[in-house]
N, C-alpha and C positions, 0 to 999 in steps of 0.2 A: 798255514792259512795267512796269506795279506792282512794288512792293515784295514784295506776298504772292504774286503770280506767279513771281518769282523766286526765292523761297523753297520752292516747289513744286517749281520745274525743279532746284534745288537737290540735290533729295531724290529726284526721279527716278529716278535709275540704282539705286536701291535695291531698285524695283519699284514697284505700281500707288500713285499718290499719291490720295490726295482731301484735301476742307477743309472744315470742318464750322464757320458760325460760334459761337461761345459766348463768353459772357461778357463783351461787347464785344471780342473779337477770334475768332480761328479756331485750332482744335484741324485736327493733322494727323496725318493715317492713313497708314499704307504697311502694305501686302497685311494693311489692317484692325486694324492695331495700334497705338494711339495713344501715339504718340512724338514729338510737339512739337508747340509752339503758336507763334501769330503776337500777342503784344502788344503794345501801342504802336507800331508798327511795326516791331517786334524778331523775331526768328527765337529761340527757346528750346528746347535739345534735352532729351529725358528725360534722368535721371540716377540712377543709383540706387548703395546702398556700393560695390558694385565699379567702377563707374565714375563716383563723384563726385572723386573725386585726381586723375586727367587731366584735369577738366575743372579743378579747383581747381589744380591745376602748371602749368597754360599760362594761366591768369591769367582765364580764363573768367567774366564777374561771370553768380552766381544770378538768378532772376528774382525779383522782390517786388512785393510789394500792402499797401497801407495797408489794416487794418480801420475799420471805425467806431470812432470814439476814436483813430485815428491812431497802432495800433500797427502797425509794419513786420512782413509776414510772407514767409517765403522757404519756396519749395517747391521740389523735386527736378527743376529744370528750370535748364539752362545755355543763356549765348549761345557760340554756339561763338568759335573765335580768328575775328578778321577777316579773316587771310587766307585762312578757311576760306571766307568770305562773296563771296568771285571766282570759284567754279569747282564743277561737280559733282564735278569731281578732286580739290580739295582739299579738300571736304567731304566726304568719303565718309568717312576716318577716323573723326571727328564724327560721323556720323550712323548710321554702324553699329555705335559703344557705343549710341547712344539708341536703336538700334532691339532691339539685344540686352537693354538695360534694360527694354524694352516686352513683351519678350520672356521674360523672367524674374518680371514683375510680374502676366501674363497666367496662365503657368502656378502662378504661386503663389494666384493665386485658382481653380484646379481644385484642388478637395481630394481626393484619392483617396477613392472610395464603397465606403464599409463592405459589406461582405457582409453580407445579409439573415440574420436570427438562424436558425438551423435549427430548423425545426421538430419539437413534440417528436412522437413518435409516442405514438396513443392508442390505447387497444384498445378496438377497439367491442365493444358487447354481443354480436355473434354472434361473435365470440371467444372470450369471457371461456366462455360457454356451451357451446363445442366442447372446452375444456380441461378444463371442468368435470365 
């Protein structure tokens, strides 16, 4: 079994997995919610404030990409611990902050929809003319 096969079964027991490739590697879904990717052959879970400190306490390195011009850039994605990377059991911890992460990043992009302005009432002419 691969690497990104086994990153998949990893993430399994969380519910349905898929793998989407992008960007020279694979974004991964669980019941559609995009909460980690596969680069370099690396497993990266989401992360976001409430759960970037557990990943940063257990010594978790961000993931990074060189821009054009060679500046370092880190985004909101962790490797989990290593001994997370032996077992669906000992990944699940790991994987369901990143999927709560995915889960919080998802509903922050639904913006609650404004109610439609009321409209005003008009008095039509055979109104105006029965009053009159």
């Amino acid at each position: 079994m691969g690497k990104p096969d086994w990153f998949l079964e990893l993430l399994a027991p969380l519910g349905p997995v898929k793998s989407r490739r992008m960007f020279g590697g694979h974004g991964i879904y669980v019941d559609g919610l995009f909460c980690a990717l596969i680069a370099y052959d690396q497993l990266y879970l989401k992360a976001d404030a409430e759960t970037r400190p557990r990943f940063e306490a257990a010594g978790c390195e961000p993931f990074r990409y060189e821009k054009q011009g060679g500046e370092s850039v880190s985004i909101s994605y962790f490797r989990p611990p290593e001994e997370a990377m032996e077992s669906p059991a000992l990944m699940q911890p790991w994987a369901r902050l990143a999927l709560a992460a995915a889960l919080r990043a998802a509903n922050a992009k639904l913006k609650p929809r404004k109610a439609p302005p009321a409209k005003k009432k008009t008095r039509s002419a055979g109104s105006a003319a029965r009053k009159a």
